[in-house]
C-alpha positions as CSV (number, residue, x, y, z in Angstrom):
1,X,-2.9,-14.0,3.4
2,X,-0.5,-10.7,4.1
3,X,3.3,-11.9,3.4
4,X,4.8,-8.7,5.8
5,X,7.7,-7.4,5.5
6,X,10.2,-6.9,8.1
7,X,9.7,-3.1,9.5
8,X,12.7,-1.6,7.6
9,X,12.1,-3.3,4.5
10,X,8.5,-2.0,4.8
11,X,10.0,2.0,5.3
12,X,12.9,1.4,2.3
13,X,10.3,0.3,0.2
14,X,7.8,3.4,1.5
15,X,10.5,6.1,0.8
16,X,11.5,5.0,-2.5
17,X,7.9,5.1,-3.7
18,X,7.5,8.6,-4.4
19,X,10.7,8.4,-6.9
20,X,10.0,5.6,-8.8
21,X,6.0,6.2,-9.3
22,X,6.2,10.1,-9.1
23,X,3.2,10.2,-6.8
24,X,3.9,10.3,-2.5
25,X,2.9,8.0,0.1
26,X,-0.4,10.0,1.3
27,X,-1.5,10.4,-2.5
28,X,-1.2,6.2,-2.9
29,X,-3.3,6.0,0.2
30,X,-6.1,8.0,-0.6
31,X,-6.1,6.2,-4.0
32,X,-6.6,3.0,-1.7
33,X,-9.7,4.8,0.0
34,X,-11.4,6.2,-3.1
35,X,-10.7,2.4,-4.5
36,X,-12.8,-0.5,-5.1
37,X,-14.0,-2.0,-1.3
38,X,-12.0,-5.1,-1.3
39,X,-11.6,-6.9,1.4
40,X,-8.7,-9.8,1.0
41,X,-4.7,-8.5,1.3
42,X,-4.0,-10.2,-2.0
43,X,-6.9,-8.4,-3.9
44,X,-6.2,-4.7,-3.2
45,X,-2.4,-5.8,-4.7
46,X,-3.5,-7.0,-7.3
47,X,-6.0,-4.2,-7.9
48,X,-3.0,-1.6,-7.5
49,X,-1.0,-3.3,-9.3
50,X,-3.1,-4.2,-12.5
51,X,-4.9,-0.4,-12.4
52,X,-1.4,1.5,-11.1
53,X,1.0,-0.5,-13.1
54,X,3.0,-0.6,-9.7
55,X,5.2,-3.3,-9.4
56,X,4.8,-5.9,-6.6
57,X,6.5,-4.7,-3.9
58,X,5.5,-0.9,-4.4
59,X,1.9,-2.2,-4.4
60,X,2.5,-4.7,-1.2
61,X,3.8,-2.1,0.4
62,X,1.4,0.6,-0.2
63,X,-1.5,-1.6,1.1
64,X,0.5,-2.8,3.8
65,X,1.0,0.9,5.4
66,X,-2.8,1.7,4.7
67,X,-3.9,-1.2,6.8
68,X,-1.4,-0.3,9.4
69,X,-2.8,3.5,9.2
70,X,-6.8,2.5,9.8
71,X,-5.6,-0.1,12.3
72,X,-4.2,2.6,14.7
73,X,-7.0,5.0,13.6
74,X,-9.8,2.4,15.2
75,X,-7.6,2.1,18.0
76,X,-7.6,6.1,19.0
């Protein structure tokens, strides 16, 4: 189950990323897409976090956008 974050939580965490892992926002997201084909919240975490090194936040975060991202691409 996704534990969301409130909306400016979600963008602190999003634009602090690409200082503290060196890597920006749309690289982490492709990463996502080239990924394994997971399916739970939880799972694509823990697989950014254990193959990333990303701590828990970064990771929830990351995910968190992506889904939001191919939400509003099915919806076009």
């Amino acid at each position: 189950m996704s534990q969301v974050f409130s909306e400016e939580t979600h963008r602190n965490l999003l634009s602090r990323i690409p200082h503290c892992t060196g890597r920006d926002i749309a690289d982490w997201l492709r990463t996502v897409d080239e990924g394994p084909a997971l399916f739970r919240f939880e799972e694509k975490v823990s697989w950014l976090r254990g193959e990333h090194n990303l701590a828990y936040g970064h990771a929830k975060a990351i995910i968190h956008e992506h889904d939001l991202r191919r939400a509003a691409r099915k919806l076009l």
